[in-house]
ROROMI-429849 format. One record per residue (C-alpha): x, y, z; residue in three letters; residue number from 1. Coordinates in nm, 3 decimals, padded with zeros to 5 digits. Each point is the difference from the previous one (the first is absolute). Layout:
N
DRENNU       px       py       pz  res    n
DRENNU        X        Y        Z  Ala  NUM
...
***
This chain:
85
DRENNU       px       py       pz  res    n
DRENNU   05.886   07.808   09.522  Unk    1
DRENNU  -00.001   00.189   00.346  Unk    2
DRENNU  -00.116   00.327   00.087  Unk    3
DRENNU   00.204   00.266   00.214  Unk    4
DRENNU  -00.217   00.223   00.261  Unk    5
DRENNU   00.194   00.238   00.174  Unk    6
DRENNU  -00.173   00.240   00.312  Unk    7
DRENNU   00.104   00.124   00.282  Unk    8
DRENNU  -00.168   00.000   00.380  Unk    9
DRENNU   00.010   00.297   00.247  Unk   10
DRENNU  -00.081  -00.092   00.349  Unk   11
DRENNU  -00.039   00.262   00.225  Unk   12
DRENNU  -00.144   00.039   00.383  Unk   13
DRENNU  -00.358   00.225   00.099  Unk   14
DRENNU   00.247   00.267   00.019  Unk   15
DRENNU   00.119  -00.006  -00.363  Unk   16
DRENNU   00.386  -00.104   00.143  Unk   17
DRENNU   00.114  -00.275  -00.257  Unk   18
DRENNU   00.038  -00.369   00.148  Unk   19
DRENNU   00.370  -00.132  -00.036  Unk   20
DRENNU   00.106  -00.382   00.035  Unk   21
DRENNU  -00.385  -00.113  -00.084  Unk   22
DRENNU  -00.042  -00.361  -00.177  Unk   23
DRENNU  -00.282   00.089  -00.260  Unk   24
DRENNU  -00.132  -00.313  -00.186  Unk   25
DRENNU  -00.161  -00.011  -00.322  Unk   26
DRENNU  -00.271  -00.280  -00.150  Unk   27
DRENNU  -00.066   00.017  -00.358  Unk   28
DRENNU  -00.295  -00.152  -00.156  Unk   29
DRENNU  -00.036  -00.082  -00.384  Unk   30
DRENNU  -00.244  -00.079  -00.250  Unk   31
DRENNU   00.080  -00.356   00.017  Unk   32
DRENNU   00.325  -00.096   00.153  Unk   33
DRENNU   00.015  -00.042   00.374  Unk   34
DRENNU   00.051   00.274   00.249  Unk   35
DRENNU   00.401   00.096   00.089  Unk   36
DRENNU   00.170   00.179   00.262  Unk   37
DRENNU   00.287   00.275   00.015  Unk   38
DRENNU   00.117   00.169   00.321  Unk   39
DRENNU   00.209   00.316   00.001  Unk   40
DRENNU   00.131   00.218   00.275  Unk   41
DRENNU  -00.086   00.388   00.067  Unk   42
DRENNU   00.360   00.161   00.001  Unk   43
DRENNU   00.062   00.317   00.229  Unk   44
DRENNU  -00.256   00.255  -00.203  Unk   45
DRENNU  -00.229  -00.283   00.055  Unk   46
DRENNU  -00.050  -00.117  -00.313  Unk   47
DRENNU  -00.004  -00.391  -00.174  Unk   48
DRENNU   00.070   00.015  -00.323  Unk   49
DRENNU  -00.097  -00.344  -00.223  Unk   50
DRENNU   00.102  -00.136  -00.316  Unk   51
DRENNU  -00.151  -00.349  -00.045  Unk   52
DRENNU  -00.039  -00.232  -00.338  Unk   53
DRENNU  -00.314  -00.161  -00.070  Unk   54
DRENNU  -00.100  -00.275  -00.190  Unk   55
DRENNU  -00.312   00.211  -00.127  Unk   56
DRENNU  -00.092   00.397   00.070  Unk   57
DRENNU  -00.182  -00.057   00.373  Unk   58
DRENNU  -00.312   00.193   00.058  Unk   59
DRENNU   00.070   00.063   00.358  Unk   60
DRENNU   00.217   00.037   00.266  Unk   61
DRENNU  -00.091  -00.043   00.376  Unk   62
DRENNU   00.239   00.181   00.248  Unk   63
DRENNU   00.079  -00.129   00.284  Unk   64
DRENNU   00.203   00.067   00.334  Unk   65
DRENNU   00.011  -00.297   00.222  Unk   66
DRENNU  -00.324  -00.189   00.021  Unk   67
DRENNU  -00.216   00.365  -00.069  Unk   68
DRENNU  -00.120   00.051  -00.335  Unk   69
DRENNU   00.050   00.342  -00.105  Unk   70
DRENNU  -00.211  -00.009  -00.337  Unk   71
DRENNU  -00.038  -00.091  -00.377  Unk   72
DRENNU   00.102   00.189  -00.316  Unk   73
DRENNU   00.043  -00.011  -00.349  Unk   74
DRENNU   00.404  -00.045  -00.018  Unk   75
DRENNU   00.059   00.270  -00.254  Unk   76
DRENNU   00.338   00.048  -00.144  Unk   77
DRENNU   00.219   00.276   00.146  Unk   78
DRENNU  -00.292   00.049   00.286  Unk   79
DRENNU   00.101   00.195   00.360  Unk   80
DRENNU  -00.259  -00.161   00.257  Unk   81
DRENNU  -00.043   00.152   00.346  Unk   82
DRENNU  -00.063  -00.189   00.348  Unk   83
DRENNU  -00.094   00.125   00.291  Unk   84
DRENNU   00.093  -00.187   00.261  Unk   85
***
């Protein structure tokens, strides 16, 4: 049985102006399977939106944009995450 999460990502500058054309990565880490990856693209409002199966409900995701880490949290159904960038 897999499990659907579904969130999206905002990226936007110091400003507040949305980021366009941004690879955003995403690590998942579960109770007991090992860690997977998804990688989405912020469209021209600046925002990634994922849909990812999983072999069990993760406990978090780890954003990422190129080799910077950009933070962990719970991956939440239906969530709208910000990131400043």
């Amino acid at each position: 049985m897999s499990t659907v999460v579904s969130f999206a990502v905002e990226v936007v500058d110091g400003e507040g102006i949305p980021v366009a054309a941004l690879e955003i990565g995403a690590r998942y880490r579960y109770p007991e399977a090992p860690r997977t990856w998804s990688s989405e693209h912020t469209d021209g409002e600046g925002c990634a939106r994922f849909r990812d199966s999983h072999i069990e409900r993760p406990v978090e995701v780890c954003f990422f944009v190129g080799d910077d880490e950009c933070g962990s949290f719970a991956p939440v159904d239906g969530t709208h995450f910000v990131l400043e960038m």
